[in-house]
C-alpha positions in Angstrom: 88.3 152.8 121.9 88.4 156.5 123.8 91.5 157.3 125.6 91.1 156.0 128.9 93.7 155.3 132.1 94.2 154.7 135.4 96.1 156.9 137.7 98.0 155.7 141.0 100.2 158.1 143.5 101.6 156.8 146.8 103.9 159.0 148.9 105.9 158.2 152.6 107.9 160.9 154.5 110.0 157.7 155.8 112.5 158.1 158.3 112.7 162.0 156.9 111.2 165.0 159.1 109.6 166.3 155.8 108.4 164.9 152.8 110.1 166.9 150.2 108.9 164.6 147.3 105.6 165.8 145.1 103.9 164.3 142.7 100.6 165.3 140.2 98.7 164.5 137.5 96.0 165.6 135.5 93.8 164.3 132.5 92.3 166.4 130.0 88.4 167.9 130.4 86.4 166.6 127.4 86.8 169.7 125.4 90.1 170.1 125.3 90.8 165.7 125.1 92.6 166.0 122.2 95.6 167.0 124.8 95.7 164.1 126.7 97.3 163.5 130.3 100.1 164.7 131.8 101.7 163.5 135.1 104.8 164.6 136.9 107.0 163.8 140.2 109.8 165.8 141.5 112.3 165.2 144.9 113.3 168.4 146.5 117.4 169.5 147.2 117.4 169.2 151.1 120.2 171.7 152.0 118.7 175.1 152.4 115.3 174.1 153.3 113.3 175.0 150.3 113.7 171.8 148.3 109.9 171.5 149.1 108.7 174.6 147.4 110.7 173.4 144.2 109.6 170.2 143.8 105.9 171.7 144.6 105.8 174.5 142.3 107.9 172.2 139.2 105.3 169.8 139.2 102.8 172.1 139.4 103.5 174.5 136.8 103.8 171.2 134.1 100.3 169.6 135.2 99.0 173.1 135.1 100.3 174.7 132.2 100.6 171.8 130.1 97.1 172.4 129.0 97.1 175.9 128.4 99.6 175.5 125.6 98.5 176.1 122.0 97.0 172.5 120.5 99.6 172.8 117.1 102.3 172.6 119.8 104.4 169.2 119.8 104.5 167.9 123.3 108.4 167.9 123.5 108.1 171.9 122.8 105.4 172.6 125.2 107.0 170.7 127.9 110.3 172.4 127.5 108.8 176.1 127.1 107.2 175.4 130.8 110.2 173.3 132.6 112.6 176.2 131.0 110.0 179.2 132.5 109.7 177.7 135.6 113.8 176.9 136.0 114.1 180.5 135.4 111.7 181.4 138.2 113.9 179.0 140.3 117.7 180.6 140.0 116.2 183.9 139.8 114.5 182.9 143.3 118.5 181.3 144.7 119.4 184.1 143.6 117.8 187.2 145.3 117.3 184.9 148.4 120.6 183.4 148.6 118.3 179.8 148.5 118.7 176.5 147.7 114.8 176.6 145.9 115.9 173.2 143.7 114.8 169.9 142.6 114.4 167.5 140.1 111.8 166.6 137.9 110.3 164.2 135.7 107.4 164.5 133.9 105.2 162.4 131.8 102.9 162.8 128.8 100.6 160.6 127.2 99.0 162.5 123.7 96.7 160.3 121.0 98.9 157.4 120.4 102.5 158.7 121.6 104.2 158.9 125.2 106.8 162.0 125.7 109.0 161.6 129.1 111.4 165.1 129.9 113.5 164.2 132.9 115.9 166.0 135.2 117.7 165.0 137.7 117.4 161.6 139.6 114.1 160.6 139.8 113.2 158.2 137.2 110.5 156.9 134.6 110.0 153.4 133.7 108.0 151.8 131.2 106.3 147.8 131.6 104.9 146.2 128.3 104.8 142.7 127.7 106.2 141.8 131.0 109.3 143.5 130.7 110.5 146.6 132.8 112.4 149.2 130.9 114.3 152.0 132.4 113.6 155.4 130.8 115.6 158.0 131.9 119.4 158.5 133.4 120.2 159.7 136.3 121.8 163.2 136.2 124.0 162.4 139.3 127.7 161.8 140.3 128.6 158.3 139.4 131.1 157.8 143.0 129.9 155.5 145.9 129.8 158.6 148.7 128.4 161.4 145.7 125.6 159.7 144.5 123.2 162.0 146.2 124.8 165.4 144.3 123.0 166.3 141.4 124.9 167.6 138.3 121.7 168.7 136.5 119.0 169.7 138.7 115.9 172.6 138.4 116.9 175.9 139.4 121.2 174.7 139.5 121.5 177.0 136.7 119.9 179.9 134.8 119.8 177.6 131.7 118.6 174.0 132.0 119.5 170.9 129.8 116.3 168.4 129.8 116.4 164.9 128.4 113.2 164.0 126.2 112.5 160.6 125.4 109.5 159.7 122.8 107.8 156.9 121.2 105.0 154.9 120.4 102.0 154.1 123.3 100.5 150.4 123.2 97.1 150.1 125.0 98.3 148.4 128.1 101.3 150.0 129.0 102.3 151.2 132.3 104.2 153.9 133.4 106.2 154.4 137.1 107.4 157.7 138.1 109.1 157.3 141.3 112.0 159.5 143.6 115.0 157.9 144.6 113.9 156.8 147.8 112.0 153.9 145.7 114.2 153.1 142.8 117.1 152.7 145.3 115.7 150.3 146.9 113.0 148.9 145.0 114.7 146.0 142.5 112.9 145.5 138.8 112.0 142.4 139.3 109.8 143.3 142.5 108.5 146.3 141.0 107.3 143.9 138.2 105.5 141.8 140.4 103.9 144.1 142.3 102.8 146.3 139.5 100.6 143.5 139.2 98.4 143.9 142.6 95.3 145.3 141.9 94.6 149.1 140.9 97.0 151.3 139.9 96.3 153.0 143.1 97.1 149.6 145.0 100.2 148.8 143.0 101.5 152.4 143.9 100.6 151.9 148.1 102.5 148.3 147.4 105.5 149.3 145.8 105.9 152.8 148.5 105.4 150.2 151.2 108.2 148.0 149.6 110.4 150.8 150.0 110.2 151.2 153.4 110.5 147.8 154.0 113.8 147.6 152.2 115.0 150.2 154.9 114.8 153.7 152.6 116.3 156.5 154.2 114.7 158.7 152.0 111.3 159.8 151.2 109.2 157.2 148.7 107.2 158.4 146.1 105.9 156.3 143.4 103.1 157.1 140.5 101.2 154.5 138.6 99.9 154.8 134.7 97.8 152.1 133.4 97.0 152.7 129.7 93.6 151.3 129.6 92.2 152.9 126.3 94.0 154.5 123.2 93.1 157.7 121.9 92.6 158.4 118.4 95.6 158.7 116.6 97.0 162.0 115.3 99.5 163.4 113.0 102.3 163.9 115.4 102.0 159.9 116.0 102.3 159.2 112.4 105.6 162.1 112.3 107.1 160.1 115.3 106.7 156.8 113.9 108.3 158.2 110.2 111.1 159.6 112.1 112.1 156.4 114.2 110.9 153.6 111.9 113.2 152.4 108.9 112.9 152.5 105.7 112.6 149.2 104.3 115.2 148.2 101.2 113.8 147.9 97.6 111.9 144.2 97.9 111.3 141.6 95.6 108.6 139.3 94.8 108.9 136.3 97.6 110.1 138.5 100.2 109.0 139.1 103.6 107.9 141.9 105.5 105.7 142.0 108.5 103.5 138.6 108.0 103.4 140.0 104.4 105.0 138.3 101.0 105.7 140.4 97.7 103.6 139.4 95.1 104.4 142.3 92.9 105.9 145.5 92.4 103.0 147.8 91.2 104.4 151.1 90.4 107.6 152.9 91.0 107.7 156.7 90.8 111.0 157.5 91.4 109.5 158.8 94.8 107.2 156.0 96.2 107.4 152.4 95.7 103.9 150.5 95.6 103.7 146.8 96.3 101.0 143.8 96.3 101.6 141.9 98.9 99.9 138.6 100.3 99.2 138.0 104.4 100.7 134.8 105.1 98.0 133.6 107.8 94.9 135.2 106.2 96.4 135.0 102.2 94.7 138.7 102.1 95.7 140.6 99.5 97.1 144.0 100.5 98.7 147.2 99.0 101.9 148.6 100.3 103.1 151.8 99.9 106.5 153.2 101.0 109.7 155.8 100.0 111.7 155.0 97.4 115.7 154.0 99.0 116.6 157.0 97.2 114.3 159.1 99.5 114.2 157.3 102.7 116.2 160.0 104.3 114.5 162.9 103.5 112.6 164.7 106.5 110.0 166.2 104.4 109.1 163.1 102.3 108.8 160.9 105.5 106.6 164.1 106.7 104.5 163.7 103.6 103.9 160.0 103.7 102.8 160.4 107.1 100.4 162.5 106.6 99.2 160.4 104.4 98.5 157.9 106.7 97.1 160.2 109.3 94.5 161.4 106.3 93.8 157.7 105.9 93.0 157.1 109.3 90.5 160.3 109.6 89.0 159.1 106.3 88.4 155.5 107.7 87.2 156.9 111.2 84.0 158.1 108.7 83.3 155.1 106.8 86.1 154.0 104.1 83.3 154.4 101.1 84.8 156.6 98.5 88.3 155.7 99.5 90.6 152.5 99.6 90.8 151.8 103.4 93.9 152.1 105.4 95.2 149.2 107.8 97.2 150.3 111.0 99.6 148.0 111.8 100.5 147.2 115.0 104.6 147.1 116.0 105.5 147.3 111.9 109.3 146.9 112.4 109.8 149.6 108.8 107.7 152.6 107.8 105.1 152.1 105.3 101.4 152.6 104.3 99.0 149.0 104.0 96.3 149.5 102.0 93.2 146.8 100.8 93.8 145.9 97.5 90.8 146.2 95.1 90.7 144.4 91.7 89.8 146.7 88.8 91.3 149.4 86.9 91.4 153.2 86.6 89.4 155.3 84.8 92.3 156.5 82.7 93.0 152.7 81.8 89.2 152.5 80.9 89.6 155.3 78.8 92.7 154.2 77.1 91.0 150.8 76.4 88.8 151.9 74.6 89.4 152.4 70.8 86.5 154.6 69.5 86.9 158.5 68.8 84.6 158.9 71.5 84.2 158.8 75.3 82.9 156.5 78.1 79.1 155.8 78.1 77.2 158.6 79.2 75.1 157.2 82.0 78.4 155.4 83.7 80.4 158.5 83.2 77.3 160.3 85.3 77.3 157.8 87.4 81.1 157.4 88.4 80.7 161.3 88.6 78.0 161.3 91.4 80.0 158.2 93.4 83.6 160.9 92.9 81.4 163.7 93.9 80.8 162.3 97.0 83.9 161.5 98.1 85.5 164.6 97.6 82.0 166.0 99.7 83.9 163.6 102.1 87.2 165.2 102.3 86.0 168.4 102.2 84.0 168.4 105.4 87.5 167.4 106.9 88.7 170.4 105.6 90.7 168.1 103.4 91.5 169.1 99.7 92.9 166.6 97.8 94.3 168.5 94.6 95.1 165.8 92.3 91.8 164.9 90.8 92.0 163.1 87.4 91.3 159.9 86.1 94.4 158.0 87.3 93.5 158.6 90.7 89.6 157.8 89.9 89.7 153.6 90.6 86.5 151.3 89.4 86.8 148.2 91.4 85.6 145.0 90.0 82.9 145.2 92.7 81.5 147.9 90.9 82.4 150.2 93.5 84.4 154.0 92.5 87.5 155.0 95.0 89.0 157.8 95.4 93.1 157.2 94.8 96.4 158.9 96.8 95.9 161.8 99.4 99.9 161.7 98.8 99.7 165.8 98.1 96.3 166.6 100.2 96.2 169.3 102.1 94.7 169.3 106.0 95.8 172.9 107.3 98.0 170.4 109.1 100.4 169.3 106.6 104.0 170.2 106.4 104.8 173.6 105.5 107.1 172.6 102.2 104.4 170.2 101.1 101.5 173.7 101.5 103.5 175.2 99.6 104.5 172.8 97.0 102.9 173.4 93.2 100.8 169.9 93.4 98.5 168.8 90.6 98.3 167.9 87.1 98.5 170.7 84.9 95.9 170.1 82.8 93.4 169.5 85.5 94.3 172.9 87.5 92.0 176.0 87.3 93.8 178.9 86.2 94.1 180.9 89.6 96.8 178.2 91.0 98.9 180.1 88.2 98.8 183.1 89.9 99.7 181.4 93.4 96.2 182.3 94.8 95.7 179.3 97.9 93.9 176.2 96.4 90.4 175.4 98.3 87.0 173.3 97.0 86.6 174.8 94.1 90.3 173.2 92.9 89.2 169.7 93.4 85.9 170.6 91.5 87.1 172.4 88.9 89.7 168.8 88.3 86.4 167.0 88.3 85.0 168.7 85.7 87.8 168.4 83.8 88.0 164.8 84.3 84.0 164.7 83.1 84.7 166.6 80.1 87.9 164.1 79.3 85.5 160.9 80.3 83.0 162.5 77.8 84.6 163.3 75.0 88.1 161.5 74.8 89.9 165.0 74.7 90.9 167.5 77.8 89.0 171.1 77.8 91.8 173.0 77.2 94.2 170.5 75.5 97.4 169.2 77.5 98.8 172.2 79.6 102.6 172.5 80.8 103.1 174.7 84.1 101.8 178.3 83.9 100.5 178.1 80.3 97.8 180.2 81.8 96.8 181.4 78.0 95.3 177.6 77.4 92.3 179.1 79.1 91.7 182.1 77.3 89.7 180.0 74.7 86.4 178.7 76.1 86.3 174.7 75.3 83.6 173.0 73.3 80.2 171.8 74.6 81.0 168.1 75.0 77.6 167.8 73.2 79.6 168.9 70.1 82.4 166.4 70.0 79.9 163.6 70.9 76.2 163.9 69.9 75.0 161.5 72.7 76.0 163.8 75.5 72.8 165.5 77.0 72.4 169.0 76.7 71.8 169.0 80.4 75.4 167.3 81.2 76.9 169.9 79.0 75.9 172.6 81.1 77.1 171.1 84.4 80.5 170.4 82.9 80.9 173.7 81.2 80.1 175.3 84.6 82.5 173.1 86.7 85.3 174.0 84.2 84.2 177.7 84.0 87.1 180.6 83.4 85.8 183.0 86.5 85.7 181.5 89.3 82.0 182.7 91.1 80.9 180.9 88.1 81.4 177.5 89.4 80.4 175.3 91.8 80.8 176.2 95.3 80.4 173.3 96.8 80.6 169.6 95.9 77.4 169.1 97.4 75.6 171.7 94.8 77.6 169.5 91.9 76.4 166.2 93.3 72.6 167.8 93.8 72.5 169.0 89.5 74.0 165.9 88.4 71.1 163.9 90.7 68.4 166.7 89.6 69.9 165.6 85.4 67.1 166.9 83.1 64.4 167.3 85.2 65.5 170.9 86.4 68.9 171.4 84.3 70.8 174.2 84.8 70.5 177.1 82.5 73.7 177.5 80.2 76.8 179.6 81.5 76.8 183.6 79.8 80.3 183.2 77.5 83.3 185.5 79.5 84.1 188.2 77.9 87.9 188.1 76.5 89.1 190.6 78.1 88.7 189.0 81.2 89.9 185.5 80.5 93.2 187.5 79.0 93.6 190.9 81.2 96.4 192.0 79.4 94.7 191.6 76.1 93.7 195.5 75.5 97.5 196.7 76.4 98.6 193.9 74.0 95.9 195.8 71.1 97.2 199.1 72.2 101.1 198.5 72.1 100.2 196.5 68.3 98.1 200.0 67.3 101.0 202.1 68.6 103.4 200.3 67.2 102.0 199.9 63.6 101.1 204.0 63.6 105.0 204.1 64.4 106.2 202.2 61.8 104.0 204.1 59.2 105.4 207.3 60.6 108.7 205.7 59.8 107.8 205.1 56.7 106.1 208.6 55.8 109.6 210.1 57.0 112.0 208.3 55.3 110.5 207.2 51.7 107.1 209.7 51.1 108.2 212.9 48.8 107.6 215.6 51.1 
């Protein structure tokens, strides 16, 4: 469903000269959606006579500025870049004029699946789900009978400003009410609750205005309406708000209950993650669960990691979950963890452990499993997605037959966290060389891990033999033509292998679509066999290795000659 609302504003001078209240809002045009809505409402300070031109240009510069803000922004940060500029303009404005230019302000913003309220001052925000009415915001005010209209936080008080931000998740049907004190002070809960309910959002803003004046305001009546009609598609920042507020839950055992979801078994336990079957108790579905380990549930950067994890899931499921294991989002999860479907079967590392011979996989399910893995990786990569831990144990055969794509735990978006770009991810053995040298991973690392996983399906044995962290030298010896461990394997095969796991890197496969297309082309137009790289370029250093042994050796001779030759 597209991210859709409906907007209200209603706004009575009362028994007031002037209307110093003013409200706005504004929803995103189509190319830059992604930003969402933002509304605001402020009151103007009366003394002085420019409490008007605050509350005017405060609003104003949020609904107008909001969307000129960089997109990588978090809302909370663009929102207090603008209210902080524009509170500047504001005491720099008392200042030379010798003015009272001030007002409050509270605005409101609604981004993908997450509301963010920043508030100053005494107008307030309130939120309505499920029937209830729940207060956002405090009132920045003096708590005393006669001084409740004196502000102690207001915009333009002070060269510096203190805002209060308030975030959490949106629900498709929430709705939102900004309204000045001239409605809140005289406008009850329980009648704002009911007459939310007239109509429009447009109507239920003219009914609850009109209440006010009923009630005998003495103040100006302002109100603003948000009915959440449609959610947008979630993003990361909605995943990073739910991993910071949910809790982890404890270590569970089978027979517990979490969610409308009983533990069947404890899957794996990394030391890191903890994975789960579990069972739905109404449909008797059986699900995955993945979540922190206790040991890391307060950790920013691991909660970080897992959510973008989920956030991957969701893009990858927005495309069609072939390929992958699809990702459920659950709705008001009271603890912070990743539900999976769960798919019968086994890896292809646990096929290949199974089975006893000195040989691989057969050849034709190997190609096979190849094209299906080839595919999904084609996925993630037009997502701009790399998922750098390629390798059998992430490689799943369902007992439907289907291949899946395992754990976009280390994945990288361009949107990830900083400590988790720059972390050293992967399996040794299945990295191409260049990650040693810290050059930036990219397509050609997930393919170059595929055709290490080929060549290990193939023949039982890894390319270059098991590799520990920056034993760049494993790679300085070209491996075997699989066809040579295992006479079976096609001659055709071992030249797409030999190219995907090739030393130079323009030697390879660009692209996972040119990997998928020779594997479907097979024999009938095979590609020719890769040129052997010379040594010196697989080992750079080797000639200055050779020279320092020469020198060396003509040294220790001319040792020699000095001290033992008759002269």
């Amino acid at each position: 469903m597209s991210f859709d609302i409906d907007v209200g504003y209603a706004s009575e001078c009362g028994p007031r000269q002037d209307n110093e209240d003013f409200a706005g809002a504004r929803k995103a045009a189509p190319h830059e959606e992604e930003k969402g809505f933002i509304a605001a409402i402020a009151d103007g300070v009366s003394m002085g006579g420019e409490g008007r031109m605050a509350a005017q240009t405060s609003v104003r510069s949020v609904v107008e500025d909001y969307f000129g803000a960089p997109p990588t922004w978090d809302t909370s940060v663009v929102l207090d870049r603008i209210i902080s500029a524009q509170n500047s303009w504001l005491a720099t404005h008392n200042r030379r004029h010798n003015g009272a230019a001030m007002s409050t302000l509270t605005a409101l913003a609604l981004r993908g699946q997450t509301w963010t309220v920043a508030h100053v001052g005494d107008t307030r925000a309130y939120l309505v789900r499920d029937g209830e009415c729940r207060r956002l915001t405090q009132d920045h005010a003096l708590d005393h009978p006669d001084l409740k209209s004196q502000l102690t936080r207001a915009m333009g008080q002070d060269d510096a400003i203190r805002v209060d931000y308030l975030q959490d998740e949106l629900h498709l049907g929430d709705v939102f009410v900004l309204a000045s004190d001239g409605v809140h002070g005289k406008v009850p809960h329980s009648q704002m609750l009911n007459l939310l309910g007239q109509g429009t959002a447009q109507e239920a803003s003219d009914a609850i205005a009109q209440a006010a004046l009923a009630a005998g305001t003495q103040d100006n009546a302002t109100v603003l309406v948000v009915r959440v009609l449609g959610l947008a598609r979630s993003r990361l920042e909605d995943a990073i708000v739910r991993s910071r507020q949910l809790p982890v839950p404890p270590r569970l055992k089978v027979g517990d209950e979490l969610d409308g979801h009983v533990v069947t078994a404890l899957v794996a336990d990394t030391g890191v993650h903890l994975l789960y079957q579990v069972r739905h108790v109404q449909t008797k579905a059986l699900r995955a669960l993945k979540t922190l380990h206790p040991s890391r549930a307060n950790d920013p950067q691991e909660r970080a990691m897992l959510a973008h994890e989920a956030w991957l899931g969701t893009r990858v499921n927005e495309r069609g979950s072939a390929g992958f294991v699809a990702l459920h989002e659950v709705q008001d999860a009271s603890a912070f963890y990743l539900l999976f479907d769960w798919h019968t079967g086994q890896t292809l590392e646990q096929h290949l452990t199974a089975r006893h011979d000195a040989f691989g996989l057969p050849v034709a399910d190997v190609v096979a499993w190849a094209l299906a893995a080839t595919r999904a990786i084609g996925k993630l990569h037009r997502l701009g997605v790399v998922h750098r831990d390629i390798k059998p144990g992430n490689l799943h055969l369902g007992d439907d037959g289907q291949l899946r794509l395992l754990d976009l735990g280390v994945a990288i978006s361009g949107n990830e966290p900083e400590e988790q770009r720059s972390l050293h991810a992967g399996t040794p053995s299945y990295m191409n060389p260049e990650l040693w040298d810290d050059e930036p991973v990219d397509a050609q690392t997930d393919l170059f891990a595929l055709g290490v996983t080929l060549y290990q399906l193939l023949t039982g044995h890894l390319p270059f033999g098991d590799i520990e962290p920056y034993q760049k030298l494993r790679y300085r010896r070209p491996p075997k033509p699989p066809s040579r461990l295992r006479p079976d394997v096609p001659i055709w095969l071992d030249h797409i292998v030999l190219k995907a796991v090739a030393f130079e890197k323009k030697q390879r496969f660009e692209t996972a679509e040119e990997l998928e297309l020779a594997l479907q082309r097979g024999a009938s137009r095979p590609l020719s066999a890769q040129s052997p790289t010379p040594l010196l370029a697989r080992d750079p250093t080797l000639m200055w290795k050779v020279a320092f042994a020469v020198s060396a050796l003509f040294n220790a001779l001319l040792v020699y000659w000095l001290l033992f030759l008759p002269r």
